[in-house]
C-alpha positions in Angstrom: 0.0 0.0 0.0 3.0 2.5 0.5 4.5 1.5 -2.7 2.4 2.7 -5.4 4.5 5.4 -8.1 2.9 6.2 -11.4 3.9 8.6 -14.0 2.6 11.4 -15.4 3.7 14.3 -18.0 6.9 12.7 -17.8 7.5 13.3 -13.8 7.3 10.0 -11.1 5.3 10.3 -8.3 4.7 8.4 -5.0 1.3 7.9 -4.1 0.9 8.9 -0.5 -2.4 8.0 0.5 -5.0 5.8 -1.0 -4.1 2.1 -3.1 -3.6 1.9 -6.9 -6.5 1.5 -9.2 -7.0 -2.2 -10.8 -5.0 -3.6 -7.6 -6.5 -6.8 -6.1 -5.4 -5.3 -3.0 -6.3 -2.0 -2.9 -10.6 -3.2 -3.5 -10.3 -6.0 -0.2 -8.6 -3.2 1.9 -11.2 -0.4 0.5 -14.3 -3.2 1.8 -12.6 -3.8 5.3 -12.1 -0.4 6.1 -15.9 0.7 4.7 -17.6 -2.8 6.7 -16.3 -0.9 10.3 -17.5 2.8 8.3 -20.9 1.7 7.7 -21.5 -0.2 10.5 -23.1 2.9 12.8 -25.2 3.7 9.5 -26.4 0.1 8.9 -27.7 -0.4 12.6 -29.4 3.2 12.5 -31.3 2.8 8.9 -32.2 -1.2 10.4 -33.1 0.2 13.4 -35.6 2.3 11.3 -37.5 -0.4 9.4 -34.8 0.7 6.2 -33.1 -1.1 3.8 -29.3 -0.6 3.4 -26.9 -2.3 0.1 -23.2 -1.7 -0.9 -21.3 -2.8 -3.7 -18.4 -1.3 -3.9 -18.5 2.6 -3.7 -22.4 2.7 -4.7 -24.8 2.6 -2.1 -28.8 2.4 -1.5 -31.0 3.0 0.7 -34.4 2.5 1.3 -36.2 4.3 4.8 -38.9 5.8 5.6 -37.5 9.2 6.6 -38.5 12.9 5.7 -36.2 14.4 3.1 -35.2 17.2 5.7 -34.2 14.4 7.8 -32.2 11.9 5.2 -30.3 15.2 4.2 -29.4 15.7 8.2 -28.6 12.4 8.3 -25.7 12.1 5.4 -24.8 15.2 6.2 -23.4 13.9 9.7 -22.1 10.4 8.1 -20.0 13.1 5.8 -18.3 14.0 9.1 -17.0 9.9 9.7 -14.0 10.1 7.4 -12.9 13.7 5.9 -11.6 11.5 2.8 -15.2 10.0 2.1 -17.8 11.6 1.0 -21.4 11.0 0.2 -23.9 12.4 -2.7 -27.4 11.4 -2.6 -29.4 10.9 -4.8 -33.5 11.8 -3.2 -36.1 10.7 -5.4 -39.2 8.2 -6.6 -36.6 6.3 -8.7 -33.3 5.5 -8.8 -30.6 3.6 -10.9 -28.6 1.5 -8.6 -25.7 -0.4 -10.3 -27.7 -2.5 -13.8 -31.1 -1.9 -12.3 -33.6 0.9 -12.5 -35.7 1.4 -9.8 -39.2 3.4 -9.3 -42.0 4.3 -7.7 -45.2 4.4 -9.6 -48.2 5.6 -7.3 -47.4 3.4 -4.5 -46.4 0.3 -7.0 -42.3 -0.7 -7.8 -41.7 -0.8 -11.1 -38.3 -1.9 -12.0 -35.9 -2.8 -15.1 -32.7 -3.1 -16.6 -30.3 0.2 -16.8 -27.8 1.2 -18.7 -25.3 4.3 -18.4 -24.9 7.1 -20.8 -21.9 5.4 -21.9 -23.0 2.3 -22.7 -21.9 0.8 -25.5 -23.7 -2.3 -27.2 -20.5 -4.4 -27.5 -19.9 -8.2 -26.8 -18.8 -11.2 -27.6 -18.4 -11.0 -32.3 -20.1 -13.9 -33.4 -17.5 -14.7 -35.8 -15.0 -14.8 -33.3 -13.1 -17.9 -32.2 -14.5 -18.8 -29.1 -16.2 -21.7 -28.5 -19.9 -21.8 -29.2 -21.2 -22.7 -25.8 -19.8 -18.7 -24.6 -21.7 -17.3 -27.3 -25.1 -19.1 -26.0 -23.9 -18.1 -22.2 -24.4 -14.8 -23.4 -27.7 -14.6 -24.6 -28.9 -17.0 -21.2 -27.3 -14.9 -18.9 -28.7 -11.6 -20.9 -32.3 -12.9 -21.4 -32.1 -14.2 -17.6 -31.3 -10.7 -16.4 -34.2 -9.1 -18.5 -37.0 -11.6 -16.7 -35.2 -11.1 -13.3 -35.3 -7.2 -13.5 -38.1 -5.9 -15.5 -41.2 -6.3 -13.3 -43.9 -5.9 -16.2 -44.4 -7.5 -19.5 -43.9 -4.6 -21.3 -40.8 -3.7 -20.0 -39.3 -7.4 -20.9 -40.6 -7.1 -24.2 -39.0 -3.7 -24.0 -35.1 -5.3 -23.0 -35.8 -8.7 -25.2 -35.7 -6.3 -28.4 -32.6 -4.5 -26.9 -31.0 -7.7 -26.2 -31.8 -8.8 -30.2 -30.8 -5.4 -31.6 -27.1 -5.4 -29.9 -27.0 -9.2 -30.6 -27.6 -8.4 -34.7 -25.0 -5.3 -34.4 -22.5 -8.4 -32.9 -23.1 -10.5 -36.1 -25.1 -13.1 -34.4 -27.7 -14.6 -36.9 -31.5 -13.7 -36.1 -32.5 -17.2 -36.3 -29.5 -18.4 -33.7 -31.0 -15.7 -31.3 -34.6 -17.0 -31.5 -33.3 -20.6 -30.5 -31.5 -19.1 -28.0 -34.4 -17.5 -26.7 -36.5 -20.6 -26.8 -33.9 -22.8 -24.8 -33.8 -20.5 -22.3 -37.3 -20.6 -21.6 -36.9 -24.7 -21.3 -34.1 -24.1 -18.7 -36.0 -21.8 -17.0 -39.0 -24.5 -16.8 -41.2 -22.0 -18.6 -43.0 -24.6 -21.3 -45.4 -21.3 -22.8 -44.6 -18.1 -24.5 -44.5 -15.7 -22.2 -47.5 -13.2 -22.2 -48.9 -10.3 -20.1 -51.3 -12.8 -18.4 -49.2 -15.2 -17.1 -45.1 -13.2 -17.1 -45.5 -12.2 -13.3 -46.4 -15.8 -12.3 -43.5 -17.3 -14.1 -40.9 -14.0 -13.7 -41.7 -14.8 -9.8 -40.8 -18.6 -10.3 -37.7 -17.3 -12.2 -36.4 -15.2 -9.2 -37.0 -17.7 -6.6 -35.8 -20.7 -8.3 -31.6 -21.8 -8.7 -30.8 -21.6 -12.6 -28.6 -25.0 -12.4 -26.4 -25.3 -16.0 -26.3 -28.7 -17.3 -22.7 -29.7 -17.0 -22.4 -32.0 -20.0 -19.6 -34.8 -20.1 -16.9 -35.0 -21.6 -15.6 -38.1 -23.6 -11.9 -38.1 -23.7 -11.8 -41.1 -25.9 -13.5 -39.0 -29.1 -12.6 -35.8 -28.2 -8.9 -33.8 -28.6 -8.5 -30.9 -27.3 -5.5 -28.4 -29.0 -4.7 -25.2 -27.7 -2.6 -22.6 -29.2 -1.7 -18.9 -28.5 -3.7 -16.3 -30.0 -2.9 -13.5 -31.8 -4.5 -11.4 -34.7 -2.5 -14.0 -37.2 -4.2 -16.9 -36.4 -7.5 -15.6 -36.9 -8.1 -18.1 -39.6 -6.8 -20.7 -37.5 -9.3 -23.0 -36.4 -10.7 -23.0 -39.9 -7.8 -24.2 -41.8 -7.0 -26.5 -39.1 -10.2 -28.5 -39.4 -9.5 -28.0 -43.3 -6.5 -29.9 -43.1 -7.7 -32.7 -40.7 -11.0 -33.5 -43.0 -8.4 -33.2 -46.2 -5.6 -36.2 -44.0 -8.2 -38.1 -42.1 -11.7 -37.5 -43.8 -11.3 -41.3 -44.6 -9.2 -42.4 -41.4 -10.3 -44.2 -38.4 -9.2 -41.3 -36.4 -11.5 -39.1 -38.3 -13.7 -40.2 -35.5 -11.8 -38.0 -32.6 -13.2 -34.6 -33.0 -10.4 -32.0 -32.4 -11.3 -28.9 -29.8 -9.9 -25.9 -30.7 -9.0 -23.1 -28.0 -6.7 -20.4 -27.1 -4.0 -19.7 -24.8 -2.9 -15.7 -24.0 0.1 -14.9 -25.3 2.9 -14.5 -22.3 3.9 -11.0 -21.9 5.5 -9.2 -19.7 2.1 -7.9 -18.1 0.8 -11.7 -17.0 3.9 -13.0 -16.0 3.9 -9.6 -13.4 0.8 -10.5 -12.4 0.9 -14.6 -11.9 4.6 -15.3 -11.6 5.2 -15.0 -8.0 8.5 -13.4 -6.8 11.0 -15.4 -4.8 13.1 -14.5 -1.5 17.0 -15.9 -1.5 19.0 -15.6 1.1 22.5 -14.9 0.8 
């Protein structure tokens, strides 16, 4: 923690206070310290009948308080720690991390957020990966869109997002609609979803576990080659499995189906982070 420099417009400094950005380190001390900060807030906003989440440095809170009050309130928890500070955010709704939160005449109407800079990037369909992350994708995607949006409407709303950034990834209409499909299977939904019967099954949804099917694999048919990756060997895994149907189309061992997946290349930046240092002692 005392041994953090950086550089910047060509001087060195030494950070004096504080932990680096990105450090593993620097986010497990940041959660000790704020567990014994918060604890005098958590016990008063329980004490009142409230609600209190962290993650990280966003947090929310649900009480039953006047506004005058709440602002009071902060106001003193400012005064805890002269290097933390808290800005609220007062209202009917709020966005809190991926989820959008409001109150609708007394009702809670919630669904999926996204920041101003959101970007609609993932996964390219015509990537390399293996299939299976591609589908995980979509699952986990459509899976947050039932959990979060609390009305039919909004879920159609999120599906069609969902599609539209899918698309702008290359990933073929008809592959997302199977997708789609599958994941209602999984999620031991056996009906289109409609307006008369998505709260029944979204509640099913949020209270079940979503267990993945771990399927086997045979060892005896199945070779698995890895290889570095780098924008070269793009075309890779397609002239690879080229050249095995072209040498062992007609061979007995055309019945081992080669697995093709990628190693990161070894630079100086992951063998800093996984090699570990040793000690010698003279």
């Amino acid at each position: 923690m005392k041994n953090n420099y950086f550089s910047y417009d060509g001087q060195y400094y030494h950070q004096i206070r504080g932990g680096a950005m990105g450090s593993p380190l620097t986010l497990t001390m940041a959660n000790c310290y704020m567990f014994f900060y918060e604890r005098d807030i958590v016990k008063q906003v329980n004490n009142s009948g409230g609600l209190y989440f962290r993650y990280i440095d966003d947090i929310f809170i649900t009480i039953n308080w006047p506004a005058r009050h709440l602002f009071k309130q902060i106001h003193r928890w400012n005064h805890f720690d002269e290097n933390i500070k808290l800005s609220e955010n007062i209202g009917s709704n709020v966005d809190f991390l991926d989820l959008h939160i409001e109150n609708q005449d007394g009702k809670l109407f919630t669904t999926v957020y996204q920041k101003p800079s959101y970007e609609p990037y993932y996964l390219p369909f015509n990537s390399i990966h293996p299939l299976h992350m591609k589908k995980n994708i979509v699952f986990t995607m459509l899976l947050r869109a039932i959990r979060y949006c609390s009305t039919f409407q909004a879920y159609l709303n999120e599906r069609e997002k969902i599609r539209m950034a899918l698309l702008m990834n290359k990933y073929p209409n008809k592959f997302i609609d199977e997708q789609y499909n599958g994941i209602l299977l999984k999620l031991n939904i056996d009906r289109p979803l409609t307006f008369n019967n998505y709260e029944n099954y979204r509640e099913k949804v949020i209270n079940s576990l979503v267990k993945q099917e771990k399927m086997p694999i045979d060892y005896g048919k199945k070779m698995f080659v890895h290889f570095t990756y780098c924008s070269s060997m793009k075309t890779f895994p397609s002239k690879f499995h080229a050249l095995w149907n072209e040498y062992f189309g007609q061979s007995p061992i055309n019945e081992i189906i080669p697995v093709l997946g990628t190693r990161n290349v070894k630079n100086l930046q992951r063998r800093l982070t996984h090699t570990r240092s040793i000690d010698i002692d003279n």
